[in-house]
C-alpha positions as CSV (number, residue, x, y, z in Angstrom):
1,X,87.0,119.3,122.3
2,X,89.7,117.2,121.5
3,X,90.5,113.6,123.7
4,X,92.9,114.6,126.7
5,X,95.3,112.0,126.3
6,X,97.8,109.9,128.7
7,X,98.4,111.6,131.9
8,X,94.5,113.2,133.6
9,X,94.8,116.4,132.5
10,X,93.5,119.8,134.3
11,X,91.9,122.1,133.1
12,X,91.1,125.8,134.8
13,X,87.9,127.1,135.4
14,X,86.7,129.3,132.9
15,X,89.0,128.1,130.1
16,X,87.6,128.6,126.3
17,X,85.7,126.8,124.0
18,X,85.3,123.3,125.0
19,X,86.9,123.8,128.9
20,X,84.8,126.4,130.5
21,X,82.3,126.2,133.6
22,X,78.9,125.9,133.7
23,X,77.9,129.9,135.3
24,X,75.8,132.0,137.6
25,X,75.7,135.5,138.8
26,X,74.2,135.0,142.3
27,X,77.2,135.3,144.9
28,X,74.7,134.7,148.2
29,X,75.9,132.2,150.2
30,X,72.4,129.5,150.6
31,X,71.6,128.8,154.1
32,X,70.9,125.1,153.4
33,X,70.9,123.1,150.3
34,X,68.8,123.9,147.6
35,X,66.6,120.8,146.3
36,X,68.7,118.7,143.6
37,X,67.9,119.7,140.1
38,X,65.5,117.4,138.2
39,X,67.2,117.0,135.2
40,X,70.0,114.6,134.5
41,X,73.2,114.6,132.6
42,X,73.0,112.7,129.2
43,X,73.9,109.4,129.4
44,X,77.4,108.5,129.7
45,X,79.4,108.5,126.4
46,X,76.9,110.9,124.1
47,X,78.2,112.6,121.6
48,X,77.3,115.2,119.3
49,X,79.5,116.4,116.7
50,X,77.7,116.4,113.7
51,X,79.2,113.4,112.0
52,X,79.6,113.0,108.3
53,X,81.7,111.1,106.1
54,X,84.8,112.5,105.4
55,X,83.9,112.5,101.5
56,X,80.9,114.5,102.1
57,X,83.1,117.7,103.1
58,X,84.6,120.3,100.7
59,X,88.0,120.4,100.5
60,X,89.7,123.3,102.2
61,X,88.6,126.1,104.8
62,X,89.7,127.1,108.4
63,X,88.7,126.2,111.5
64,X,89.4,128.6,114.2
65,X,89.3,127.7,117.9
66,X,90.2,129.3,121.0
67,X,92.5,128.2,124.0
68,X,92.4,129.8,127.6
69,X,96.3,130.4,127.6
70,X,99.1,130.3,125.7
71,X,100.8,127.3,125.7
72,X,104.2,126.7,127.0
73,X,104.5,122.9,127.2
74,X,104.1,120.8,124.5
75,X,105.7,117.4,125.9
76,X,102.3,116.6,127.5
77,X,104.1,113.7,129.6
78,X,105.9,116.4,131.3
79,X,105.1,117.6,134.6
80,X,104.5,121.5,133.2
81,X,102.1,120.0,130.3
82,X,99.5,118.7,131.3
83,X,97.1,120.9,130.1
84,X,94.1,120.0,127.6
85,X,95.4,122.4,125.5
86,X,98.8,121.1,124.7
87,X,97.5,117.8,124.3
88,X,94.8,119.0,121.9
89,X,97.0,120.5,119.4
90,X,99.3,117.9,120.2
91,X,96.6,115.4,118.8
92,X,96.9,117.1,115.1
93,X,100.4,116.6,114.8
94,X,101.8,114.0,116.9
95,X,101.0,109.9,116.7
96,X,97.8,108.6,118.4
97,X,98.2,104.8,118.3
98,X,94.2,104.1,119.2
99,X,91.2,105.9,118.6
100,X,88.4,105.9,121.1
101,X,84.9,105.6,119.9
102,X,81.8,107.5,121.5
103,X,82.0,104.9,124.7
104,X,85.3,104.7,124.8
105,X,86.3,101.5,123.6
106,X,90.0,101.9,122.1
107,X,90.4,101.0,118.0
108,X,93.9,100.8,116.5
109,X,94.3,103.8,114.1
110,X,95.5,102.3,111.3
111,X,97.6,104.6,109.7
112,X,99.8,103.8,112.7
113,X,98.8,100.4,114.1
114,X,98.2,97.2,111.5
115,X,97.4,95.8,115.0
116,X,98.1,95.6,118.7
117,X,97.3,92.8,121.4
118,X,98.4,91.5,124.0
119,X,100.0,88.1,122.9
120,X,101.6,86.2,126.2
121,X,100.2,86.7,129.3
122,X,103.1,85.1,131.6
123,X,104.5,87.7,131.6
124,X,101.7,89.7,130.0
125,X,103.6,90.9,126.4
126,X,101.9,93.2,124.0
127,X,103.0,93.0,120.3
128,X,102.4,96.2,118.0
129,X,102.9,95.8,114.7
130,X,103.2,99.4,113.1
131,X,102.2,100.8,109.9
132,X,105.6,100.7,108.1
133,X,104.6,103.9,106.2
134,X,104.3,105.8,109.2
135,X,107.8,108.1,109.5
136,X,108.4,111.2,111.5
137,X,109.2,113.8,110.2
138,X,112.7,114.1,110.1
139,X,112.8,111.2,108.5
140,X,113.2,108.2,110.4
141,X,110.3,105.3,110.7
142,X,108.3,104.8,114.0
143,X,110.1,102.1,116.0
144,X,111.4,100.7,118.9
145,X,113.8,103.1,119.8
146,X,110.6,105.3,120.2
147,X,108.9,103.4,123.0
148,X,112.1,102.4,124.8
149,X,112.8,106.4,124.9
150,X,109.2,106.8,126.2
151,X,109.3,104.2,129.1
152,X,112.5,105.2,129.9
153,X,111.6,108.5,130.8
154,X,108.5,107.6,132.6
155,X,108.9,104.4,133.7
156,X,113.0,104.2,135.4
157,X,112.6,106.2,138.4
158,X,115.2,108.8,136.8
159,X,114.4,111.6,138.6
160,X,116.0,113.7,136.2
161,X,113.1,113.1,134.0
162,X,110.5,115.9,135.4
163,X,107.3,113.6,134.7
164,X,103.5,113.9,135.2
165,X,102.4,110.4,135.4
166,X,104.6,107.2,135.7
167,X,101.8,104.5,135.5
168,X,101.8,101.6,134.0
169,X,104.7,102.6,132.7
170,X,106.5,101.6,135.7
171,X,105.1,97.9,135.4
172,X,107.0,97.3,132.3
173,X,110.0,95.4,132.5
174,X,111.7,95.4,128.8
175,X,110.6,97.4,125.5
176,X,112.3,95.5,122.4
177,X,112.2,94.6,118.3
178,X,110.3,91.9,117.4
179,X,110.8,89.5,114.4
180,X,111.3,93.3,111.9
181,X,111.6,96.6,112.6
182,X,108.0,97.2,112.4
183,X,106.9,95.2,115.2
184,X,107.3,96.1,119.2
185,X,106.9,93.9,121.7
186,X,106.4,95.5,125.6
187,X,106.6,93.2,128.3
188,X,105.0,93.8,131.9
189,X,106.1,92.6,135.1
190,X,103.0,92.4,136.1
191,X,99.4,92.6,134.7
192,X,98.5,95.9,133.5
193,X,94.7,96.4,132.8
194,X,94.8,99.7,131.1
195,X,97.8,98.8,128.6
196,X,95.9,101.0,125.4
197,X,96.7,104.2,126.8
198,X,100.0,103.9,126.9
199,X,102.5,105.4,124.3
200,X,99.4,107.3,123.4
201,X,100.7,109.7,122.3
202,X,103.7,108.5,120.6
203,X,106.4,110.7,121.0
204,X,110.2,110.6,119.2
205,X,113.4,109.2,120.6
206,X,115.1,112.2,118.4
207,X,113.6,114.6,120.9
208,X,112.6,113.2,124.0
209,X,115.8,110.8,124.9
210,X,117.9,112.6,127.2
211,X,116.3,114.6,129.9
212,X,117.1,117.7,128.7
213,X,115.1,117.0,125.6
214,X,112.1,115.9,127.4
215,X,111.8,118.6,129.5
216,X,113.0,121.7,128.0
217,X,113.1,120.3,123.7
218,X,109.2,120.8,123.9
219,X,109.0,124.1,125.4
220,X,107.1,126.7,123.3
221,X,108.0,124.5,120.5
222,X,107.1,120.7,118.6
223,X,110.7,119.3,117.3
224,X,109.2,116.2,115.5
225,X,106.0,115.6,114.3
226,X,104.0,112.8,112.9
227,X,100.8,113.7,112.0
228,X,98.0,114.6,109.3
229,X,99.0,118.1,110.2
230,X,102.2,120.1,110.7
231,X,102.9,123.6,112.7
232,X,103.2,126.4,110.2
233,X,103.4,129.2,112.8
234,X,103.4,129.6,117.0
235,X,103.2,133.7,117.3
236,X,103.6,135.0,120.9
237,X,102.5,138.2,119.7
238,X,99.0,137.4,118.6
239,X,99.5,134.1,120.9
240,X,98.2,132.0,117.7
241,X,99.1,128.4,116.7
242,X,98.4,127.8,113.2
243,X,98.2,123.7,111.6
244,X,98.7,123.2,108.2
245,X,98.3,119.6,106.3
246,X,101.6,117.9,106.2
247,X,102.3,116.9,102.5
248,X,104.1,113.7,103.8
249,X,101.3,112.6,106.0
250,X,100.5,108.9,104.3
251,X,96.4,108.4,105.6
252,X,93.7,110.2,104.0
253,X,94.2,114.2,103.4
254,X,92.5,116.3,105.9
255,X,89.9,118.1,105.0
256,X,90.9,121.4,106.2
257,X,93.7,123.6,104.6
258,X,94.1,125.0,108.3
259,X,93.5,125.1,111.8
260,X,94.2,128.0,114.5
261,X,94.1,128.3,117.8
262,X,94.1,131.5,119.7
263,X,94.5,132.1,123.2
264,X,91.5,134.2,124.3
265,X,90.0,134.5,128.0
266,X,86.6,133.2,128.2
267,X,84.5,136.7,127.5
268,X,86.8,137.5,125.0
269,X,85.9,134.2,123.2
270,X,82.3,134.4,123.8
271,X,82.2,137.6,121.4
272,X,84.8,136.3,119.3
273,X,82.0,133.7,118.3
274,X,79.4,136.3,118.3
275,X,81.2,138.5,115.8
276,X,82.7,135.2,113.3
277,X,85.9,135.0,114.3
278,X,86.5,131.5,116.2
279,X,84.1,128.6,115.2
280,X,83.5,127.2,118.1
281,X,82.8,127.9,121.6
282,X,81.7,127.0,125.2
283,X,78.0,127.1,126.0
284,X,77.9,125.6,129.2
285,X,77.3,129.2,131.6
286,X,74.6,130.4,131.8
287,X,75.4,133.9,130.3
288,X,77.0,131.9,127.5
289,X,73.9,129.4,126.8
290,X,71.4,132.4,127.2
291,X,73.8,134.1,124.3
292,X,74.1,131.2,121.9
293,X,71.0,129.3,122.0
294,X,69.3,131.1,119.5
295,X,72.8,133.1,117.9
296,X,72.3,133.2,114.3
297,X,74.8,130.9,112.2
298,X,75.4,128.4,115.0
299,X,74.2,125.0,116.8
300,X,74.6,124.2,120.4
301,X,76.2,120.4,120.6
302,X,75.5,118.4,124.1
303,X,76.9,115.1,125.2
304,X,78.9,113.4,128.1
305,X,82.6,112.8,129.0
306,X,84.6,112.4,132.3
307,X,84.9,115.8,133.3
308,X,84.6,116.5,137.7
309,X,84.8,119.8,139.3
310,X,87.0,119.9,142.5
311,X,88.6,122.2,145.3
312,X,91.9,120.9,146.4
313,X,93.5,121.0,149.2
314,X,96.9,121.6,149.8
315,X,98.0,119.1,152.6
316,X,102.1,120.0,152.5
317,X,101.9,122.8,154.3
318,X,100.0,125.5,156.2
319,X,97.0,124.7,158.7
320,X,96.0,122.0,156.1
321,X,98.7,119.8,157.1
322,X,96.0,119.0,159.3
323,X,93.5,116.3,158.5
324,X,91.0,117.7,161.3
325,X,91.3,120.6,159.0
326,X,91.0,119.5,156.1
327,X,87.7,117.8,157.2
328,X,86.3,120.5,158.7
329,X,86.6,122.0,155.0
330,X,85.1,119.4,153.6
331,X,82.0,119.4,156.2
332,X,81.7,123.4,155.8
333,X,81.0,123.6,151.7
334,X,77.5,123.2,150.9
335,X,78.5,120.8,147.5
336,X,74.7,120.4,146.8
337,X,74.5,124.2,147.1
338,X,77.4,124.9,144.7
339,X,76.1,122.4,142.3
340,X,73.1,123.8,141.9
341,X,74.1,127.3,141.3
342,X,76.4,125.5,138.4
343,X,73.4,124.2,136.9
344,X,71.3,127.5,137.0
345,X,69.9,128.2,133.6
346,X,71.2,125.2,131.7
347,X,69.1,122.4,129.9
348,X,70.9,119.8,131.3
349,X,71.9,118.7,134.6
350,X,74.9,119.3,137.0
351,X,74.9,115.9,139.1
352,X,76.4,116.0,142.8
353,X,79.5,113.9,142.7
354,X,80.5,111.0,145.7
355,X,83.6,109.4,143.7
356,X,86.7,110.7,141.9
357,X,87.0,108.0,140.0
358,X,83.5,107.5,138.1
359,X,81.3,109.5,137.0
360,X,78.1,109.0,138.3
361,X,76.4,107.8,134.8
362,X,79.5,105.6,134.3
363,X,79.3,102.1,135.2
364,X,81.4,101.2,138.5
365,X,79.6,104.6,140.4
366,X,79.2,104.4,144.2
367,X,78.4,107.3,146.3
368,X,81.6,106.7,148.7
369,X,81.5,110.6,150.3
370,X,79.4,109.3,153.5
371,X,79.7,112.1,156.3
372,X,82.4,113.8,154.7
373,X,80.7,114.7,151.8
374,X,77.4,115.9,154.3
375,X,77.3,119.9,154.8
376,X,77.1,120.0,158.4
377,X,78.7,123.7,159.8
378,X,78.8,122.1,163.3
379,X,80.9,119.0,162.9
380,X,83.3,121.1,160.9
381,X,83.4,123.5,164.0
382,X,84.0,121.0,166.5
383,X,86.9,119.5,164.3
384,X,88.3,122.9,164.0
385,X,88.1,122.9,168.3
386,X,89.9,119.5,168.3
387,X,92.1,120.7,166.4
388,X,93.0,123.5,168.4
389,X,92.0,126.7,166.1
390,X,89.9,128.7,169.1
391,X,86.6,131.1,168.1
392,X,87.8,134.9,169.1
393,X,84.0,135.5,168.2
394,X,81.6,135.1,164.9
395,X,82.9,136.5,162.0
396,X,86.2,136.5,162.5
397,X,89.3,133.4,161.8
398,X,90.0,130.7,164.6
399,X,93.4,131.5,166.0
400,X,95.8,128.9,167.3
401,X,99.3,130.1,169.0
402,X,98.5,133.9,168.4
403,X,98.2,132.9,164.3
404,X,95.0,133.4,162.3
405,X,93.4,130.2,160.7
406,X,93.5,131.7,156.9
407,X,94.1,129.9,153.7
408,X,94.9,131.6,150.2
409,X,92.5,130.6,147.5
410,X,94.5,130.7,143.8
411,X,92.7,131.2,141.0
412,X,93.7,132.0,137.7
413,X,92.6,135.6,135.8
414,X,91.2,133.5,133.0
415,X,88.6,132.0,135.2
416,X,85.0,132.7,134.6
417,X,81.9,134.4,136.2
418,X,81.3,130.8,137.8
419,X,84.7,130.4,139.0
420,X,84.6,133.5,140.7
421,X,81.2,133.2,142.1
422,X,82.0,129.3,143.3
423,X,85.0,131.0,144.8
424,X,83.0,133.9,146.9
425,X,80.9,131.4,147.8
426,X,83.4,129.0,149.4
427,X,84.8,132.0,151.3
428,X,81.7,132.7,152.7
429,X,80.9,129.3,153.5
430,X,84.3,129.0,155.1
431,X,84.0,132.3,156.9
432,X,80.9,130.6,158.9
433,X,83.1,128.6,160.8
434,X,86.1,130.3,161.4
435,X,88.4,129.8,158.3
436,X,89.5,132.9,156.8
437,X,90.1,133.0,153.1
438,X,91.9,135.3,150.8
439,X,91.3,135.5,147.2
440,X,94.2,135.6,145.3
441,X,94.4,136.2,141.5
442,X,97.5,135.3,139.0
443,X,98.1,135.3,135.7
444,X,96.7,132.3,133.8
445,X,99.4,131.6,131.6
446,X,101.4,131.1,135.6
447,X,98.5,129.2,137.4
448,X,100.1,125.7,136.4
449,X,103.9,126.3,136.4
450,X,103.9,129.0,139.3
451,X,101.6,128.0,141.6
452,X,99.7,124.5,141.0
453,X,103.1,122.7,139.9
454,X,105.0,123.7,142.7
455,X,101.8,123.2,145.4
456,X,102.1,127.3,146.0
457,X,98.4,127.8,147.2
458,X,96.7,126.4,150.0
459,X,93.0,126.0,148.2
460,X,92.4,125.4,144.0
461,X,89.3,125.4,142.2
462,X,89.5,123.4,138.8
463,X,89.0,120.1,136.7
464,X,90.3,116.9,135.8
465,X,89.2,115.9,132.7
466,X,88.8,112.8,130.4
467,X,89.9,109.6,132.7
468,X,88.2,106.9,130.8
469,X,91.0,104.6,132.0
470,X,90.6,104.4,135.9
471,X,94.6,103.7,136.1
472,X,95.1,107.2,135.4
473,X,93.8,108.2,138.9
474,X,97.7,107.2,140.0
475,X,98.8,109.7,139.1
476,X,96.3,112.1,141.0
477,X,96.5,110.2,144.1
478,X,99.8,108.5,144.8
479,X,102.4,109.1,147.0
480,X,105.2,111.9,145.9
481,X,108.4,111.0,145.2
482,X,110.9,113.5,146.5
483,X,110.5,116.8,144.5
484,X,107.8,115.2,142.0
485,X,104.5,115.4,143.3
486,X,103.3,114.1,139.5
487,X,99.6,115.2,139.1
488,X,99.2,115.5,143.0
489,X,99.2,119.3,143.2
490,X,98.0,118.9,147.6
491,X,100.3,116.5,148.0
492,X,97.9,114.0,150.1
493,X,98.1,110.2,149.8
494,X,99.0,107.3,151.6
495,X,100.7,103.5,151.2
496,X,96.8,102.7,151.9
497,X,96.1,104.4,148.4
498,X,98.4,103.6,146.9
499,X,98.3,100.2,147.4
500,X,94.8,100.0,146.5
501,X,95.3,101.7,143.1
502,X,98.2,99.7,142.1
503,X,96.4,96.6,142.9
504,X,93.1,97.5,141.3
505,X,95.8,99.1,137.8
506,X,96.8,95.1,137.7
507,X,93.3,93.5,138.1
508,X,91.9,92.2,135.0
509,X,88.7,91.3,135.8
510,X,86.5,94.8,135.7
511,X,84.1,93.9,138.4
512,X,86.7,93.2,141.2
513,X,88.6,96.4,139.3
514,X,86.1,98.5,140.2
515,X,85.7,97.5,143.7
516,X,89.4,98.2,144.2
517,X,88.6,101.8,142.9
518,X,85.9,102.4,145.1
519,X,87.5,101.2,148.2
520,X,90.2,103.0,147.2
521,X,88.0,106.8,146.6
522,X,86.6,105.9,150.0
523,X,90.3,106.2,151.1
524,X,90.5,109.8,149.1
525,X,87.6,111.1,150.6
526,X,89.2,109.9,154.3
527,X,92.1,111.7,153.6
528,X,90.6,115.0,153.2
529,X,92.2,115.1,149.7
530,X,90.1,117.5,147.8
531,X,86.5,119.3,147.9
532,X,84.3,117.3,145.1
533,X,81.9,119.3,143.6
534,X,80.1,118.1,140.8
535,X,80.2,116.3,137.0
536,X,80.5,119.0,134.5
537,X,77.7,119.4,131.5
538,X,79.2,119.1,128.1
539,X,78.0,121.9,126.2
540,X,79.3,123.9,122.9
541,X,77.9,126.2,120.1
542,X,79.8,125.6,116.7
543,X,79.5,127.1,113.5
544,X,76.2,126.0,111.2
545,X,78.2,123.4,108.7
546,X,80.7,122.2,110.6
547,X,81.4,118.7,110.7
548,X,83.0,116.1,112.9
549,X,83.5,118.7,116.1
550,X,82.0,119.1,119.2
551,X,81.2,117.4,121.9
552,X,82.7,113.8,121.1
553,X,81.5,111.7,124.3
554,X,84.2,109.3,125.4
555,X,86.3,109.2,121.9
556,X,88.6,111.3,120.0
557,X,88.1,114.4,117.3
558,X,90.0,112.9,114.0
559,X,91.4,116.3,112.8
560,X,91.6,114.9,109.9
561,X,88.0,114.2,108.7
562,X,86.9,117.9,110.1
563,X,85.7,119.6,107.9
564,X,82.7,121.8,106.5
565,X,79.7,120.8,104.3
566,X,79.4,122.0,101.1
């Protein structure tokens, strides 16, 4: 699984290889919580990708993976891309200034970076000074122009830019040359903590300048590239992406003489490992773990990233305008329950979750649910009276003004046995208290642009994954802005949030940082925001001999040293 980089990036439930659920195939709704599993998650920032030096490898072979849909959006800052899967195969091709190790501390990659630090801190400046081989590839060197274009479609307030996440790139005040063209220097209004994930990744002025170019130039298509690997082929047909090494690429060859990505729905790539046909996949279900533990040719990999399991709530419309609503949600869902039937069958554990903004192995974790996150069926119905929704008798919806308390649960087709069985569940648990829910199926390839993009749902199952820098919670939690909603699908915030984030993106000192962050979850959970469930296992089976892929903790696959031993 490659490092979701920039904006937090969702995922759906059941996607393939690396971004699939952990599974079950009991629907029966518990009548309290079951006991908390034993077991614990690794610790936080384990890897397990069966490193080797580069020089070790052969030369040459395929790797073959699978996605969960095919992708549309390449431009991964754009509102319609922020999907792990554009930003994975975005990661071959496309510049990726730093390099995270297994705990996440960022490292200049230095066949793009000679270095980058922050050199004046009134105002706080950051100087790059760039690798002055590294070109895109029509041609031109990486420069200037490139991070202006970048900040000045995420950072301006131009609408007309249809964005996923402005922070921290809002707090910058100028983007210029320094003393040649290889140097940069960005200069912040105000202290920005989280400064490395920015321009990461790198994209071109040549195709991202004007807004037409960012939001359409990148659709079903990569213009520019600047990467150890090129595109060779996108096929809609067989919905394959094929990566070839770039013969201009300046670092170290890859190892690989090609990479493919195929969109298969989770089954599909279940036996498509099984028979030899993709390299890796995702383990952590239990029907998948039960099938790959001992499948000849193959290794299950285990380790730890930010990965969190959610329901959101869609607070723009519908009953849960309401926050007595939404509450009364939030009391009616047995999380322990849920968790527990995620963890069924696995060798590792599925921990409860009380923040959205650590895990709960990661330092800065503080249970911040507190009644909210306590299954209690009776407060929810009494916040469902207060709010008006009236009993017609057990079984059957609340009704309020002659209308039926019922919300529409969206879930894509390419969700898995889990998804569907968390789903059922949820309906169930819902039904108890009066809420009505309707199940409704769409196509995976329109869960994001049809219906989570635009807020068309009233309840969402799915992730957020990989938010090693806690700034990136803005984008998930702020305020909309007219028509953009950025990563805030429910559309639930207030200038109490957002305050809190934007204070605790500009506090330097991690300690106090982290406080900010937890008052501010404790304002997400009093919000009614979402429906947190749990921290996802990290779990894939690979392919006996290959090397440098899997589960990669906190830090980033290198494409480029993949490969297989001899």
């Amino acid at each position: 699984m490659a490092r979701l980089r920039g904006a937090r990036r969702w995922a759906v439930l059941g996607t393939a290889a690396a971004l699939t659920l952990a599974g079950c195939t009991s629907a029966a709704v518990p009548h309290q919580s079951a006991s908390p599993r034993a077991m614990r998650a690794p610790a936080y920032g384990t890897e397990d990708i069966g490193r080797q030096p580069a020089r070790n490898l052969r030369q040459g072979g395929t790797l073959t993976l699978a996605t969960s849909q095919w992708v549309t959006q390449y431009n991964v800052n754009q509102a319609a891309g922020t999907i792990g899967e554009a930003a994975e195969i975005d990661s071959l091709v496309e510049p990726q200034l730093f390099r995270r190790d297994a705990k996440g501390v960022p490292h200049p990659d230095p066949d793009y970076l000679r270095s980058a630090s922050v050199t004046a801190t009134a105002p706080q400046t950051v100087t790059y000074r760039l690798n002055p081989r590294a070109r895109w590839s029509d041609g031109k060197p990486l420069g200037a122009a490139d991070f202006a274009a970048q900040w000045k479609a995420l950072g301006q307030g131009d609408e007309r830019y249809l964005v996923a996440d402005t922070s921290g790139y809002d707090q910058i005040s100028a983007v210029r040359q320094g003393s040649d063209p290889s140097e940069v220097q960005v200069v912040f209004r105000s202290p920005y903590a989280d400064w490395q994930r920015l321009f990461d990744p790198l994209f071109p002025a040549s195709a991202t300048g004007t807004p037409e170019q960012f939001n359409n130039g990148w659709a079903g298509r990569i213009p520019v590239t600047a990467g150890p690997f090129k595109i060779a082929s996108m096929d809609r047909t067989t919905q394959s992406v094929t990566a070839v090494p770039d013969p201009a690429w300046w670092g170290a060859k890859p190892r690989l003489d090609k990479v493919v990505f195929r969109a298969l729905l989770p089954a599909a790539a279940l036996q498509a490992f099984l028979n030899g046909e993709i390299d890796a996949v995702n383990a952590a279900t239990a029907e998948a773990y039960q099938q790959l533990k001992s499948a000849p040719d193959s290794t299950v990999r285990t380790g730890s990233a930010w990965d969190e399991v959610h329901v959101s709530l869609n607070g723009a419309g519908g009953p849960l305008q309401d926050i007595d609503v939404r509450h009364a949600v939030q009391r009616a869902v047995d999380r322990q329950a849920l968790a527990n039937v995620a963890a069924e069958g696995l060798p590792v554990g599925v921990p409860l979750l009380g923040n959205h903004i650590f895990m709960t192995n990661q330092p800065g974790y503080a249970d911040n649910s507190g009644e909210l996150g306590t299954f209690d069926p009776k407060a929810a119905e009494q916040l469902l009276d207060r709010a008006g929704w009236k009993s017609p008798g057990a079984g059957r919806p609340r009704v309020k003004d002659g209308r039926a308390l019922k919300l529409r649960f969206v879930i894509a087709e390419s969700t898995n046995r889990l998804g569907l069985d968390l789903a059922q569940l949820l309906q169930q648990m819902l039904g108890q208290v009066g809420i009505g829910v309707e199940i409704q199926k769409v196509p995976a390839d329109d869960y994001g642009p049809k219906y989570l993009d635009v807020g068309n749902f009233d309840l969402a199952i799915f992730r957020f994954t990989d938010l090693i820098y806690p700034s990136q919670t803005q984008a998930v939690y702020r305020l909309p802005r007219g028509a953009q909603s950025f990563q805030n699908y429910g559309r639930i915030s207030d200038a109490t949030l957002d305050s809190l984030l934007k204070q605790a993106s500009g506090t330097l000192d991690p300690q106090r940082a982290a406080q900010l962050y937890n008052q501010a979850d404790a304002e997400i959970w009093k919000l009614g925001h979402d429906v947190e469930l749990y921290q996802r296992p990290q779990m894939m089976a690979v392919r006996k001999g290959l090397a440098n892929y899997g589960i990669p903790g906190l830090g980033d696959i290198d494409f480029a040293a993949v490969g297989w031993t001899p």
